[in-house]
N, CA, C and O atoms as a DFTB+ gen file, in Angstrom:
564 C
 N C O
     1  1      12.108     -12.043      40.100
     2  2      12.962     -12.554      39.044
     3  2      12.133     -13.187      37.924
     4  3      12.463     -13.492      36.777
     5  1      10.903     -13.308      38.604
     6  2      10.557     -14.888      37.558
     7  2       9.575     -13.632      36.332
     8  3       9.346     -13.826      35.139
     9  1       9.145     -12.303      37.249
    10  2       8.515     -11.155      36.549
    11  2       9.663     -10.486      34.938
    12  3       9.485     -10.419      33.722
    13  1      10.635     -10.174      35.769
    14  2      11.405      -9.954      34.936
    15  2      11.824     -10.869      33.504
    16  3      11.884     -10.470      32.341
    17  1      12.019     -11.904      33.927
    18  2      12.544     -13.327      32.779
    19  2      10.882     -13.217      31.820
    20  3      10.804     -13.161      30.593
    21  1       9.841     -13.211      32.679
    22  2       8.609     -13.502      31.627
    23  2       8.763     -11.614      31.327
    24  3       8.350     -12.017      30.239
    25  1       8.861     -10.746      31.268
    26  2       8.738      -9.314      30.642
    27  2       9.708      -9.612      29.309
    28  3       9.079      -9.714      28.256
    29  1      11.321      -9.781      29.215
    30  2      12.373     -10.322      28.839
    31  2      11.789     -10.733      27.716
    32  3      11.777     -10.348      26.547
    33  1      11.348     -11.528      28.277
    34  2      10.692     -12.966      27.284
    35  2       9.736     -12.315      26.081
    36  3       9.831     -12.523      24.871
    37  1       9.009     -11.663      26.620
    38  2       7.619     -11.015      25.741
    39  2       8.122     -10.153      25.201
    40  3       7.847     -10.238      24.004
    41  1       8.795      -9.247      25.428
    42  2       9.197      -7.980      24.751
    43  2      10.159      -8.394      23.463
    44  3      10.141      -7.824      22.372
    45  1      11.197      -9.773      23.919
    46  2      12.097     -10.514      22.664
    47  2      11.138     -11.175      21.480
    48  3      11.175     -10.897      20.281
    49  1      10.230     -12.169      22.177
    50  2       9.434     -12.647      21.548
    51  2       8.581     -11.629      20.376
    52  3       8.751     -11.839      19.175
    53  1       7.745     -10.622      20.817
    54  2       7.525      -9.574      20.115
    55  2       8.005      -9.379      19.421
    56  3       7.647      -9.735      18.298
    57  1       9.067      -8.726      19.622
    58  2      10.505      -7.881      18.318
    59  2      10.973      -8.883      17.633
    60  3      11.530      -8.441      16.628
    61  1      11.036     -10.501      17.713
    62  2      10.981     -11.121      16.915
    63  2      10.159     -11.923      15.890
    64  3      10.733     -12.663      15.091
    65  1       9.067     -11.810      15.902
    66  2       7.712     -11.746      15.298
    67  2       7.086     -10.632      14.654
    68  3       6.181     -10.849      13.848
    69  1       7.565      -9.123      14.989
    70  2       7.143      -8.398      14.638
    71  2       7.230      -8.269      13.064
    72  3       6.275      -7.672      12.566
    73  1       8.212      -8.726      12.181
    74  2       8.787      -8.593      11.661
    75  2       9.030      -9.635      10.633
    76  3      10.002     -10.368      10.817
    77  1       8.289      -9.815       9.567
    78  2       8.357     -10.840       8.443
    79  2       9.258     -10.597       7.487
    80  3       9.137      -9.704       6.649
    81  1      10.119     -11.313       7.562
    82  2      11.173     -11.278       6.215
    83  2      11.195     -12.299       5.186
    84  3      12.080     -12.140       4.345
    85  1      10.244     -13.572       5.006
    86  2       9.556     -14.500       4.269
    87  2       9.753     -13.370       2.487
    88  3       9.338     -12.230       2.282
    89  1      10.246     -13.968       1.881
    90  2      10.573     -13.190       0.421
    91  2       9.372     -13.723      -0.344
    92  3       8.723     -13.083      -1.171
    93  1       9.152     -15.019       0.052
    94  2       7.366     -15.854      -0.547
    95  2       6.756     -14.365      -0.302
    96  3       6.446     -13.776      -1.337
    97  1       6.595     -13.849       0.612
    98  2       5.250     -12.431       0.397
    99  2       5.201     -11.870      -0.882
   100  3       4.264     -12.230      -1.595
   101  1       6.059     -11.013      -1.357
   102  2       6.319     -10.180      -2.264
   103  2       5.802     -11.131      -3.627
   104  3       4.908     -10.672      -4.337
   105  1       6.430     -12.511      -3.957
   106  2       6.416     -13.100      -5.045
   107  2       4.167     -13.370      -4.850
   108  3       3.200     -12.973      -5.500
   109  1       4.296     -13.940      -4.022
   110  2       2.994     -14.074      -4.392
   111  2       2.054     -12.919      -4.202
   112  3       0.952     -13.092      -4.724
   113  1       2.246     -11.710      -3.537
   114  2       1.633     -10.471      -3.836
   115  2       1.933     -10.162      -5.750
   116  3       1.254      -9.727      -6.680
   117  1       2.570     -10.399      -5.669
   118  2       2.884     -10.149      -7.060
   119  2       2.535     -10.766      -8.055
   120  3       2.549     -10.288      -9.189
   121  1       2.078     -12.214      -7.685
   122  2       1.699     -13.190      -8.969
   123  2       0.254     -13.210      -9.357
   124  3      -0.321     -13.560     -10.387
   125  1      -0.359     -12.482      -7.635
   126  2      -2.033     -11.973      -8.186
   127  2      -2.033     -10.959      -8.413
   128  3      -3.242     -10.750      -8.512
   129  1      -1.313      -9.578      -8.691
   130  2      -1.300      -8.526      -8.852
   131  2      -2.054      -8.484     -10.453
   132  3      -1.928      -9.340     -11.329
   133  1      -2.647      -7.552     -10.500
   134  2      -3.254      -7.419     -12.154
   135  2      -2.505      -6.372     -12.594
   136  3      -3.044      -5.826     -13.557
   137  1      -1.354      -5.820     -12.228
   138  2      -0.278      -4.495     -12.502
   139  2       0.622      -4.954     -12.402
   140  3       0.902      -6.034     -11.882
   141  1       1.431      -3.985     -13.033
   142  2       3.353      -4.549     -12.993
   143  2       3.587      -3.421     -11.452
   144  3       3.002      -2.339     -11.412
   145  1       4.361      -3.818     -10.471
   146  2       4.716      -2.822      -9.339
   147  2       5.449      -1.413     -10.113
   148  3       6.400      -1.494     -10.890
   149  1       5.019      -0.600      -9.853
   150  2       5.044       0.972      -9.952
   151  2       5.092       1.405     -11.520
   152  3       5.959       2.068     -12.090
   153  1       4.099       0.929     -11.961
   154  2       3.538       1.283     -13.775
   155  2       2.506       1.429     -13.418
   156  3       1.771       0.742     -12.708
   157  1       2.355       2.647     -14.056
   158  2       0.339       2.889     -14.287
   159  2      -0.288       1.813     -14.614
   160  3      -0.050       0.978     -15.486
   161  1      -1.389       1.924     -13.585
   162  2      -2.082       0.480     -14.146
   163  2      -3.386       0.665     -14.212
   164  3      -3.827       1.093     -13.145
   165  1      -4.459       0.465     -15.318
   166  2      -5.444       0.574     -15.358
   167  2      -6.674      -0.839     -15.160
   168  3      -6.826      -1.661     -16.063
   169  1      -7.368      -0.896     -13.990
   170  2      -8.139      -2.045     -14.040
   171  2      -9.130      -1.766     -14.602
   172  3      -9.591      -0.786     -15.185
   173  1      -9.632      -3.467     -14.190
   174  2     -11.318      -3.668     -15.483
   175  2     -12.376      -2.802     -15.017
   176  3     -13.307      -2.688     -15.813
   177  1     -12.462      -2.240     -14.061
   178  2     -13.787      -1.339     -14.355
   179  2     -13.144       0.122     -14.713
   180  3     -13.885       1.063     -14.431
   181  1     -11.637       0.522     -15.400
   182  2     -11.435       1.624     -15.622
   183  2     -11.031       2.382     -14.623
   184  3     -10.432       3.377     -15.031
   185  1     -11.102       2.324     -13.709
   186  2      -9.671       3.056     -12.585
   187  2      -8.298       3.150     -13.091
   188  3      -7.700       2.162     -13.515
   189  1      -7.759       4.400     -13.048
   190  2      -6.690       4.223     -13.298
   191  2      -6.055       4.532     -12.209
   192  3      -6.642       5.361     -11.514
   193  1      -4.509       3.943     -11.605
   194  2      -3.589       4.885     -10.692
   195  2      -2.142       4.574     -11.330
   196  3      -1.812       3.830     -12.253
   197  1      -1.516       5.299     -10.613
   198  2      -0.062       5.763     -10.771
   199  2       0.692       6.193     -10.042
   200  3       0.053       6.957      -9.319
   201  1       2.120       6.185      -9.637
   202  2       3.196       7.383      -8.967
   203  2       3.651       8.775      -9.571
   204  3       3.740       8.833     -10.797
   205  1       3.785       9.286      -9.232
   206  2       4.391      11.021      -8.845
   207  2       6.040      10.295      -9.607
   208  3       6.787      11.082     -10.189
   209  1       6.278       9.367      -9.541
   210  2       7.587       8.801      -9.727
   211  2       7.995       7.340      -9.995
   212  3       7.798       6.501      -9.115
   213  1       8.472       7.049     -10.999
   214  2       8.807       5.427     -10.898
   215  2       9.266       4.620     -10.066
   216  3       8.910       3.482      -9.762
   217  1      10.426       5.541      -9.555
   218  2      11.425       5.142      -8.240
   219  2      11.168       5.595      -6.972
   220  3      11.589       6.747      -6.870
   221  1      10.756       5.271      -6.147
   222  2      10.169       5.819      -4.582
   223  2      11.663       5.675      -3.231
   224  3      12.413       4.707      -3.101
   225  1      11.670       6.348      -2.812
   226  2      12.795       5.799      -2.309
   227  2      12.014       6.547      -0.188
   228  3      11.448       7.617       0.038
   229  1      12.247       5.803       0.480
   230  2      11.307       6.121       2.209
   231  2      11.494       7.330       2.446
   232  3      12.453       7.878       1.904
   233  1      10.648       8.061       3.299
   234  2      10.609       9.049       4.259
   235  2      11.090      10.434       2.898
   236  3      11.786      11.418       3.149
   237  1      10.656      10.197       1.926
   238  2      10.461      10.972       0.833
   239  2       8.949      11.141       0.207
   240  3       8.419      10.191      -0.370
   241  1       8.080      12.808       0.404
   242  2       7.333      12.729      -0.006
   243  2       6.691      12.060      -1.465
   244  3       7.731      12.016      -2.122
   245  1       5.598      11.502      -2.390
   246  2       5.277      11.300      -3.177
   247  2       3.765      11.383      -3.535
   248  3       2.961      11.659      -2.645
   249  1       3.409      11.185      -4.635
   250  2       1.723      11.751      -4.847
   251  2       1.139       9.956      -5.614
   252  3       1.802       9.224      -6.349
   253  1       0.251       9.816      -5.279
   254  2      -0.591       8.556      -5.976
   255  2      -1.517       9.192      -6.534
   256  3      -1.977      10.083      -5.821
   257  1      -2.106       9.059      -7.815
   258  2      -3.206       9.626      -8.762
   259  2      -3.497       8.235      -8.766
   260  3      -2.986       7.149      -8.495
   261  1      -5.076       9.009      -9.408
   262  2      -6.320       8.021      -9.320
   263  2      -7.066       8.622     -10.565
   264  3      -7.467       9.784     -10.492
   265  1      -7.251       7.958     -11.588
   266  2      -8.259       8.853     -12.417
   267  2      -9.779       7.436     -12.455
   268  3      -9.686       6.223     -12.644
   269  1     -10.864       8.196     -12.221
   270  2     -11.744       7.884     -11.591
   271  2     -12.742       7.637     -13.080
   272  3     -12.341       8.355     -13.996
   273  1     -13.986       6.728     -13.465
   274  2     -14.909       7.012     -14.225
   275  2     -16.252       8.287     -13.536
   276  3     -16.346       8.902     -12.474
   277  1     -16.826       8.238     -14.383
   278  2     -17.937       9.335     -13.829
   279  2     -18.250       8.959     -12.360
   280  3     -17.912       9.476     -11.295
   281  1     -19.250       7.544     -12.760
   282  2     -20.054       6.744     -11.881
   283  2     -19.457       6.148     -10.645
   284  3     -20.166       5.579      -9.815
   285  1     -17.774       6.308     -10.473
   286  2     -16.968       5.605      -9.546
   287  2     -16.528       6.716      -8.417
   288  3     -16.238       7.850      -8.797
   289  1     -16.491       6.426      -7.233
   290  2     -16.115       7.483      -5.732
   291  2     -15.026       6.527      -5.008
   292  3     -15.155       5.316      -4.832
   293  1     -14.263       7.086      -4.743
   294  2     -13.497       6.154      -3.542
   295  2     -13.744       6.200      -2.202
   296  3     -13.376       7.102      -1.449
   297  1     -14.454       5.091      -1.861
   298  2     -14.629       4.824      -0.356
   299  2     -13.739       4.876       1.329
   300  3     -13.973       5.079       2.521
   301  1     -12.596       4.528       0.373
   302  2     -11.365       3.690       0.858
   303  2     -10.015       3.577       0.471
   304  3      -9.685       2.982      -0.555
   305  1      -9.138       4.171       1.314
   306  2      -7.978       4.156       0.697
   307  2      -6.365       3.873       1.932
   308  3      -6.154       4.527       2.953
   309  1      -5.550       2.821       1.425
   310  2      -4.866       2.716       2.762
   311  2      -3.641       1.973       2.434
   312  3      -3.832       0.885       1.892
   313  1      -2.528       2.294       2.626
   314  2      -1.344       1.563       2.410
   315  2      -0.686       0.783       3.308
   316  3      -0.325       1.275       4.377
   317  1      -0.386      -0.816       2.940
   318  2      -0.092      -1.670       3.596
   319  2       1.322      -2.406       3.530
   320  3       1.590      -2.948       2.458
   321  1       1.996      -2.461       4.278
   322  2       3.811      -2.866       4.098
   323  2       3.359      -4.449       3.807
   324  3       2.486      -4.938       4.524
   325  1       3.876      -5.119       2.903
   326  2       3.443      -6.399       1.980
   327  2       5.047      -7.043       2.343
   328  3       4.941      -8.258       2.513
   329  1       6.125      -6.686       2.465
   330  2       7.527      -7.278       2.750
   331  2       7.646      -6.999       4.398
   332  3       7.985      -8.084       4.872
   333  1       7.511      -5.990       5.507
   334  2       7.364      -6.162       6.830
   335  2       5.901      -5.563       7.016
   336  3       5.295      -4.665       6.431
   337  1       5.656      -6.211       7.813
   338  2       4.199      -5.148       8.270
   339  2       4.674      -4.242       8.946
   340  3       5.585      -4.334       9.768
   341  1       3.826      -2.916       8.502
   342  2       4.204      -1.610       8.920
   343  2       3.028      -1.298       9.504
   344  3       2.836      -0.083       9.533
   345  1       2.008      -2.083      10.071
   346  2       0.860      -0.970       9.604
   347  2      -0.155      -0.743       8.463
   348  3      -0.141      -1.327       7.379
   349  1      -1.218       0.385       8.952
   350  2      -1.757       0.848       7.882
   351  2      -1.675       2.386       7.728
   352  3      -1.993       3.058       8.709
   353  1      -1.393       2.833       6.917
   354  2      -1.103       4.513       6.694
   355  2      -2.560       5.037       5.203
   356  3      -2.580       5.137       3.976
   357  1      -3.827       5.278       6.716
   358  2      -4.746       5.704       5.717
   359  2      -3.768       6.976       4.432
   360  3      -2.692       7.548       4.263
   361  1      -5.126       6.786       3.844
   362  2      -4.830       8.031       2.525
   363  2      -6.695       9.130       2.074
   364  3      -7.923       9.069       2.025
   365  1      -5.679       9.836       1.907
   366  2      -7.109      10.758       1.799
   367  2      -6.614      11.497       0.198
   368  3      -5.582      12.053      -0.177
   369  1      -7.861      11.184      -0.430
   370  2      -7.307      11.365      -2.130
   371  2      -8.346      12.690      -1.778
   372  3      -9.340      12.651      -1.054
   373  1      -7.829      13.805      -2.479
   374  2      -8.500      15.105      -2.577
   375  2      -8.432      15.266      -4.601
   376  3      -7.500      14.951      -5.341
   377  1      -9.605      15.780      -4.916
   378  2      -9.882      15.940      -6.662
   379  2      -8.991      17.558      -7.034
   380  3      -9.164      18.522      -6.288
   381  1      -8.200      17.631      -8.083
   382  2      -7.693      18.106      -8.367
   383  2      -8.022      18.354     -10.134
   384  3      -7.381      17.794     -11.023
   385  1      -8.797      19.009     -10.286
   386  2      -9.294      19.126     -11.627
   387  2      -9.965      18.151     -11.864
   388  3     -11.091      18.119     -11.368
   389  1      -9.395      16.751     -12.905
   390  2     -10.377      15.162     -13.150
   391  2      -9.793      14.445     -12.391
   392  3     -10.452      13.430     -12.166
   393  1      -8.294      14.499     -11.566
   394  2      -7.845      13.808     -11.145
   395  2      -8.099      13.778      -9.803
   396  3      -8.630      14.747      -9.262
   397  1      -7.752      12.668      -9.108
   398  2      -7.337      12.392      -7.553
   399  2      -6.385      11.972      -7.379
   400  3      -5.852      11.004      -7.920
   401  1      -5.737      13.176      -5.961
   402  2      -4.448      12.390      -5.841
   403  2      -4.259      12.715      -4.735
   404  3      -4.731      13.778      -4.333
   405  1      -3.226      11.582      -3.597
   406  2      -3.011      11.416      -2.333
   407  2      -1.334      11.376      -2.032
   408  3      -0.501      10.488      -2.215
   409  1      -1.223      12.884      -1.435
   410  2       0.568      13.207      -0.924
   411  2       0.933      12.328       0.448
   412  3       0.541      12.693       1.557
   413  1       1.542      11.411       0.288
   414  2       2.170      10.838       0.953
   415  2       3.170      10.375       1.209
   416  3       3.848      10.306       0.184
   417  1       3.861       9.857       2.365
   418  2       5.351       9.128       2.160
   419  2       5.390       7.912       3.459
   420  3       4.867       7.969       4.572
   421  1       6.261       6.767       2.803
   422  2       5.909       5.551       3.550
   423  2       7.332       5.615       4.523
   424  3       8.336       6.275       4.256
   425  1       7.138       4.798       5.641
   426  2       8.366       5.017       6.561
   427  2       9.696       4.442       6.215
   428  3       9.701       4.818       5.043
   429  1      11.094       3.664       6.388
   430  2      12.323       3.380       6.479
   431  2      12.038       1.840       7.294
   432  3      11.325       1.446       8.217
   433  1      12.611       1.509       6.762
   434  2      12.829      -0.235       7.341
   435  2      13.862      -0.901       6.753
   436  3      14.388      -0.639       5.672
   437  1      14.197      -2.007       7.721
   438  2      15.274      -2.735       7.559
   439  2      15.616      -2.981       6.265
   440  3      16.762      -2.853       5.833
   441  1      14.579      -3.362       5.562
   442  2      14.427      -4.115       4.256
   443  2      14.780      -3.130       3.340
   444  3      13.848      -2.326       3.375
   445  1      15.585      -2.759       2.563
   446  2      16.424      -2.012       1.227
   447  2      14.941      -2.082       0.450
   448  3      14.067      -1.216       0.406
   449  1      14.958      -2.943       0.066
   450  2      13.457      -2.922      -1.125
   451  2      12.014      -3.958      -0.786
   452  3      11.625      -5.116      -0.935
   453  1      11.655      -2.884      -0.337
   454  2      10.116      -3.213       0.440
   455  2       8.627      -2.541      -0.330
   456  3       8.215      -1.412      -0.598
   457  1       8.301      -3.470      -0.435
   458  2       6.699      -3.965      -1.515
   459  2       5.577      -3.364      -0.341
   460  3       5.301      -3.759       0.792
   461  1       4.975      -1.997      -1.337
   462  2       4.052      -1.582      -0.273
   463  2       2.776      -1.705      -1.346
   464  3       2.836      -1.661      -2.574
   465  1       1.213      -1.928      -0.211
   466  2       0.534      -2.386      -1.686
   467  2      -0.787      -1.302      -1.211
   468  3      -0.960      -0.950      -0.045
   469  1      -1.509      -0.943      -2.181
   470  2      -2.209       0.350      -1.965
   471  2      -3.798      -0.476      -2.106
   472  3      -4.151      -1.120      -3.094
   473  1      -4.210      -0.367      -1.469
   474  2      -5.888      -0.914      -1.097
   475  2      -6.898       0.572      -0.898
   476  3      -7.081       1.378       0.014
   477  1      -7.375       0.401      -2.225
   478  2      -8.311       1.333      -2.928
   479  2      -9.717       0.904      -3.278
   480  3     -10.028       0.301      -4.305
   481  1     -10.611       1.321      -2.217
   482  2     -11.858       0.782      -2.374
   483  2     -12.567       1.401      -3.172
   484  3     -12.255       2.589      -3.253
   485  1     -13.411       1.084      -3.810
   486  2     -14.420       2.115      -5.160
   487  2     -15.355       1.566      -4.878
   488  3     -15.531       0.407      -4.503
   489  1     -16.206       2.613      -5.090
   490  2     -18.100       2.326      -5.380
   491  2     -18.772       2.764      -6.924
   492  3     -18.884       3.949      -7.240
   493  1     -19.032       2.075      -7.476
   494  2     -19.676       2.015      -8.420
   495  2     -21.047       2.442      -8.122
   496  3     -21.853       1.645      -7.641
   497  1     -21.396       3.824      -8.416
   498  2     -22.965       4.428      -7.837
   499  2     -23.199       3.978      -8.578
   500  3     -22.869       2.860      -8.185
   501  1     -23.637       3.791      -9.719
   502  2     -25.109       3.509     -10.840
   503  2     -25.307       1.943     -10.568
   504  3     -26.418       1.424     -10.676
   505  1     -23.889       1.053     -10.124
   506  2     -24.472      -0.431      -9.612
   507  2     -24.576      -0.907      -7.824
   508  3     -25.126      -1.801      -7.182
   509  1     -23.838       0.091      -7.579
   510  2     -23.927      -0.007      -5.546
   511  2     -22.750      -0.935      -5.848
   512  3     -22.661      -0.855      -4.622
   513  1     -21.495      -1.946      -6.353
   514  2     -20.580      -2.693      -6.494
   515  2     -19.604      -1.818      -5.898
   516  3     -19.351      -0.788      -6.523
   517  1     -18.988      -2.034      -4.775
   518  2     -17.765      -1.672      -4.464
   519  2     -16.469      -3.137      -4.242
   520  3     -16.617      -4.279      -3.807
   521  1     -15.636      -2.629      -4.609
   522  2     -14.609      -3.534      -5.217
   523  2     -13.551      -2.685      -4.449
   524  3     -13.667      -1.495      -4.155
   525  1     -12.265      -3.690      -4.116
   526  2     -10.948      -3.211      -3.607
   527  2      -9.954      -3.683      -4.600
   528  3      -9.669      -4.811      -5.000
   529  1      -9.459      -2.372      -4.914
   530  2      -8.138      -2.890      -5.624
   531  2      -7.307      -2.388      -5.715
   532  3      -7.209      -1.162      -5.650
   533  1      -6.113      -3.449      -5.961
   534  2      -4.922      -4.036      -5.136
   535  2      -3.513      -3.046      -6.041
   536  3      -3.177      -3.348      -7.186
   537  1      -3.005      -2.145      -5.429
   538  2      -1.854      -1.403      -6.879
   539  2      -0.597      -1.314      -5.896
   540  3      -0.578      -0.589      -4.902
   541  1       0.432      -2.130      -6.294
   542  2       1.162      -2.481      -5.716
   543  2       2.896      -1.797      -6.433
   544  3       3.131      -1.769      -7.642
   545  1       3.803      -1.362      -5.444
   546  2       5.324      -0.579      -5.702
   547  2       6.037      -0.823      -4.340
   548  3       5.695      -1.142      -3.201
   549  1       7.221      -0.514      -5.016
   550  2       8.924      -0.686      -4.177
   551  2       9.192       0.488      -3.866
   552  3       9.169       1.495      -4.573
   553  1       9.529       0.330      -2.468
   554  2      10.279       1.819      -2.472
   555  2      11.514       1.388      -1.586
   556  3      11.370       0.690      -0.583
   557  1      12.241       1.664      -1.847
   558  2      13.718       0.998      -2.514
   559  2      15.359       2.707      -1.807
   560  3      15.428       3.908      -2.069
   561  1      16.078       1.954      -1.109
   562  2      16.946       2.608      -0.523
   563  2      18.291       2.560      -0.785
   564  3      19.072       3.257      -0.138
């Protein structure tokens, strides 16, 4: 009995932790963001990215572009649920003429409009500087 009540216990405990619904996330993901969520956004060393679409809506394919400087490679690339944790859902950007871009689609969750934030590592060959940065969207049900 006493096996059962502590299994009970852990498995509730779990499924209730699993699961952040704190609305503080989103606002302060957002207040360091150097982008508006799902507008092209170009940072200071000249990266640019973007959506396939303004409006994202789950378990619907979509494309992320990357337009790259000469001297810049992406190391790193990985999408992170910022309103529940989901996980991480690597990304693999393949070059498509000047561009890079990565077909993907994020999963369905409780949350109607959930802040997913894209962690994009770059290397700067001519300085060895690799930098992560932060491009953040809703995808919205």
């Amino acid at each position: 009995m006493l096996i059962y009540r502590l299994s009970l216990f852990t498995v509730v405990f779990f499924l209730l932790t699993a699961c952040d619904f704190s609305k503080n996330t989103d606002e302060k993901s957002l207040k360091n963001a150097q982008c508006e969520a799902n507008l092209p956004c170009t940072f200071s060393n000249d990266v640019k990215v973007w959506l396939s679409e303004e409006t994202l809506s789950p378990e619907t394919p979509f494309t992320i572009f990357s337009d790259l400087p000469a001297n810049v490679t992406i190391e790193d690339a990985k999408l992170k649920g910022i309103t529940m944790y989901m996980g991480y859902i690597p990304q693999k950007f393949k070059k498509h003429n000047d561009l890079w871009q990565s077909n993907t689609m994020v999963g369905i969750c409780s949350e109607q409009n959930m802040l997913w934030n894209l962690e994009l590592t770059v290397k700067d060959n001519a300085t060895s500087v690799i930098q992560t940065l932060n491009y953040s969207f809703y995808v919205t049900y």
